[in-house]
Each structure stands twice: as structure tokens, then as C-alpha cells.
N, C-alpha and C positions, 0 to 999 in steps of 0.2 A: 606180387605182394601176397602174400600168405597171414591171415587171421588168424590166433593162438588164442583161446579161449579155456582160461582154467579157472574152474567154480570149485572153490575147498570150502571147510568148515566155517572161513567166519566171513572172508573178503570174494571177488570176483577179479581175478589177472586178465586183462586182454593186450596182446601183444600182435606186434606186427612186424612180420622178420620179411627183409629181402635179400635174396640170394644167398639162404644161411645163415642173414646176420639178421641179429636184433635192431632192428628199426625204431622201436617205441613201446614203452609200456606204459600202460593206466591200472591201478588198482581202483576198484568200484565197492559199495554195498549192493547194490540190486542190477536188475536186469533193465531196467530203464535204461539207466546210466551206458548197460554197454550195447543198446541201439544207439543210444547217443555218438558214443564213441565210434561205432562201425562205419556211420556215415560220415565221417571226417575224412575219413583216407578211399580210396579205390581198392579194393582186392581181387584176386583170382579164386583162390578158394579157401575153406575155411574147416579147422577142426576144435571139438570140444568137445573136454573134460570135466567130470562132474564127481565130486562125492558127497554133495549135500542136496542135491537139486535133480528132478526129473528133467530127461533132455525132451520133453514135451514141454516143457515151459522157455525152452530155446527155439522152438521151431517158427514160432510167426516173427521172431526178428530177424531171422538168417532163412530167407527166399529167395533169394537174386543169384545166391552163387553156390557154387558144390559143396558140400557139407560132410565131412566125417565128426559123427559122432562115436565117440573109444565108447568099446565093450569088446567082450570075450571076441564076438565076429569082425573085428577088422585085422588086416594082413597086416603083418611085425616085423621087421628085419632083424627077431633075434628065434632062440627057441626057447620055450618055458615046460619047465616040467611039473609046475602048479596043479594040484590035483582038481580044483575047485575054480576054472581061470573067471567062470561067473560073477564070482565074489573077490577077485582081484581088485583090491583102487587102481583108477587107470592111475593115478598120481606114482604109484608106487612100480608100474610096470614102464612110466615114459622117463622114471628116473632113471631105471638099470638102461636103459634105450640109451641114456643120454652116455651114461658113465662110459658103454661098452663104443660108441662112437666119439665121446674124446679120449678112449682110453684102450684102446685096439689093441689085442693079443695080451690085455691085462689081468688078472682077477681085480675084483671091483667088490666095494660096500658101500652100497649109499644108506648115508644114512639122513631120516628128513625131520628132521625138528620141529616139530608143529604145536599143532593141538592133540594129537600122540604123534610118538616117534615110532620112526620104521626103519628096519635093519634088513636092507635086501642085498643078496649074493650074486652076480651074477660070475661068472667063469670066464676065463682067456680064450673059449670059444666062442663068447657068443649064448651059453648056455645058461636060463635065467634059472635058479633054483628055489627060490622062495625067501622066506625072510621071519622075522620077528616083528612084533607087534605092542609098542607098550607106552600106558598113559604117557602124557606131555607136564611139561611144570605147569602148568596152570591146572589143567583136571586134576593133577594131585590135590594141589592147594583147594580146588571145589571142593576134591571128593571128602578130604580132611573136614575141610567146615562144614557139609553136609552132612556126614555120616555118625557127628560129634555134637554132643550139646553144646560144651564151651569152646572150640575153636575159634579162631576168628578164621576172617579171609583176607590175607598181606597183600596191599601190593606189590607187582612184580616190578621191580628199578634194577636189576641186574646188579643190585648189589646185597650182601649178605657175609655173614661173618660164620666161620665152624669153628671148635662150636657156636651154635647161636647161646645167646647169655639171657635171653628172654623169650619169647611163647613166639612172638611173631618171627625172631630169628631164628628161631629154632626148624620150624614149619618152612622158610626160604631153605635155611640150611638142606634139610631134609630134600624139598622140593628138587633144588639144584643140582647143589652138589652130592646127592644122591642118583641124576638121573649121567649125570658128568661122572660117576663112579660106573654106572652101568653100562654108557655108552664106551670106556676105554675097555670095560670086560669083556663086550662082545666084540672089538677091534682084539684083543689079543686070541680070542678064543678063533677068530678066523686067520691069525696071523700065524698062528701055531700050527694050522693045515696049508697055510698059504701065506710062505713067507713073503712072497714080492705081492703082496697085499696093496691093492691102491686105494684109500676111505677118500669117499668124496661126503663133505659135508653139506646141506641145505636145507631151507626151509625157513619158520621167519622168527624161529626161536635161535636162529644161528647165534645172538649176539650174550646167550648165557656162555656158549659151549665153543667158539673160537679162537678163544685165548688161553682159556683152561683144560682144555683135552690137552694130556701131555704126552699122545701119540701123533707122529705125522698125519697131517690130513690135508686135502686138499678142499677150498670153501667156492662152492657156485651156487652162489643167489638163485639163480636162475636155471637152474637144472634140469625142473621138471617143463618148463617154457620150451629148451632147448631139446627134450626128449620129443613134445609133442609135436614140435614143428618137422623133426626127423621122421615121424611117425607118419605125419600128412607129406611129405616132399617120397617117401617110399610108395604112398598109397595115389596111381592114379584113378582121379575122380573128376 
């Protein structure tokens, strides 16, 4: 039984995959929660992922078993040509991890919907090339009411109308289906170098962008889960 640990911007993922397969997941706020969590099941060993958190605030709950903690120095089963691999989100490297292992001998686009979205390339060898980088519907909508005296800040219901017919529908409009106009542009702009193009979509904004992307895409929840656990079952420790 293998430990999946991924700390992103708002929540805590912990997952428990055997023999390849997803076993269980619990989504958390803090790191209590997932000592909690650890102790419920038996495992072998354990890796985690972090883009908000020091992995020194992971280390006195995870003692008992092998540990990879993702940075630039752990061994990959792919190649990256990243000039900067320091400053890589491991989120963003165990997604093309994931893409290129369910999707062998493919070009691939993951794309992750989050709190920003990211637009990573990897190639039908195996070869990771890098990606794009760009706010999320909700940081728009912050940055709007922040940066603005009269904005307001909408909430986000996954519904909205274009045009919006008032300030708040306007801002979702913008928000949305602005970021749903960006994400089919950079799907064609690599589709047009790489026709048999394969987009995998994930993340936890999926549910603005899966019915309205009106290019093919393929939707895995769990993508970045399934990159790291390929990443720990490559690495023995």
C-alpha cells in the first residue's frame, strides 16, 4: 500500500493506491488531519507533494516508513527539458508523469484548473517540455475586486450568462468564459504543431471547463494522485 500526499493552494489530498489502483482518498485543511488519516490504513511507503507548504512541516508525521519527498532531486521516469527544474510545481511535473503513462507514444496537454491554471507539453517520447502559466477564475475575480475601488467579489456557482447584463455577470462572464476562451486557444495552438494532440483536463475547477471546452478533451480528477504514485512506484526507497 503506497501513501499519496498532495498539499496544493487551498486543500490537503491523501491517497492510498494498491497495486496501481486508487484505494481511497480523503481531502483535509491541515496536517493534523492527515496524521489522522495515515494511521487508519498500513503502508509501505510514502511520497509527497507540496506547493504551499514546507516538507519540514511533513516530516514528524511520516517516521515509520520510506519517504519521498518531489523536488528537482528525485529520479522521473520521463525527461524534462525545464531550464529552471527548482522552480517546477511538483503538481505540474507528476501531471505530464501521469498523461505520458496513460497515454504512451501520445503528445499530451495537461491542462490543471485550479487556483491558476497550467498548460504543460509533454511529447510521444516521454519528453517534458514545459508549459504556461496563468491566473485561475477565482484569482481573477480577487484580483478584479482588489485592484478596483467599486468591484464587488461574485460568487463562483458555475453559472453565468455572456454577455453579463450586470457588474456581477459581467466579472463571472469575464472570469469564466474568458479563461474557457484561453484554455481552447492554447489547445489549438498545440494542436496545430500536433495534430493527434491528446488534452487531458484536471483539477478542481474542472466543473466550469467540462462541458464548455468545445475541443476534445479527456477529464481525470485525479491525475496529479495518479502521476505521484507512478513517480513513488519508479523510485525505490
Amino acid at each position: 500500500m503506497n501513501l499519496v500526499i498532495d498539499a496544493g493552494n487551498t486543500r490537503i489530498k491523501v491517497a492510498y493506491f494498491q497495486d496501481g489502483q486508487l484505494d481511497s482518498l480523503e481531502e483535509v485543511p491541515d496536517l493534523l488531519q492527515v496524521c489522522t488519516i495515515a494511521r487508519k490504513k498500513k503502508f509501505e511507503k510514502v511520497i509527497v507533494s507540496s506547493v504551499s507548504r514546507s516538507y519540514d512541516e511533513f516530516r514528524p508525521f511520516l517516521t515509520h516508513s520510506p519517504v519521498i519527498y518531489l523536488d528537482s532531486a528525485t529520479n522521473i521516469p520521463i525527461q524534462s527539458l525545464y531550464l529552471t527544474p527548482s522552480t517546477l510545481g511538483p503538481d505540474r511535473l507528476a501531471g505530464a508523469i501521469a498523461a505520458h503513462t496513460m497515454f504512451p507514444g501520445r503528445n499530451c496537454l495537461v491542462i490543471d484548473a485550479g487556483t491558476c491554471v497550467t498548460y504543460d507539453f509533454i511529447d510521444h517520447s516521454g519528453l517534458y517540455h514545459g508549459g504556461s502559466i496563468s491566473p485561475g477564475v477565482r484569482m481573477k475575480l480577487k484580483a478584479m475586486n482588489a485592484f478596483t475601488s467599486k468591484l464587488p467579489l461574485p460568487e463562483t456557482d458555475n453559472e453565468f450568462e455572456t454577455p453579463g447584463k450586470d457588474t456581477t455577470q459581467s466579472l463571472l462572464s469575464g472570469a469564466i468564459f474568458g479563461t474557457i476562451c484561453e484554455a481552447e486557444g492554447f489547445i489549438r495552438y498545440y494542436r496545430e504543431q500536433y495534430p493527434d494532440l491528446q488534452v487531458i483536463l484536471t483539477g478542481g475547477d474542472i466543473p466550469f471547463f467540462e462541458s464548455r471546452i468545445k475541443e476534445p478533451i479527456f477529464v481525470a480528477p485525479l491525475l496529479v494522485l495518479e502521476g505521484l504514485n507512478r513517480i513513488l512506484e519508479f523510485n525505490e526507497v
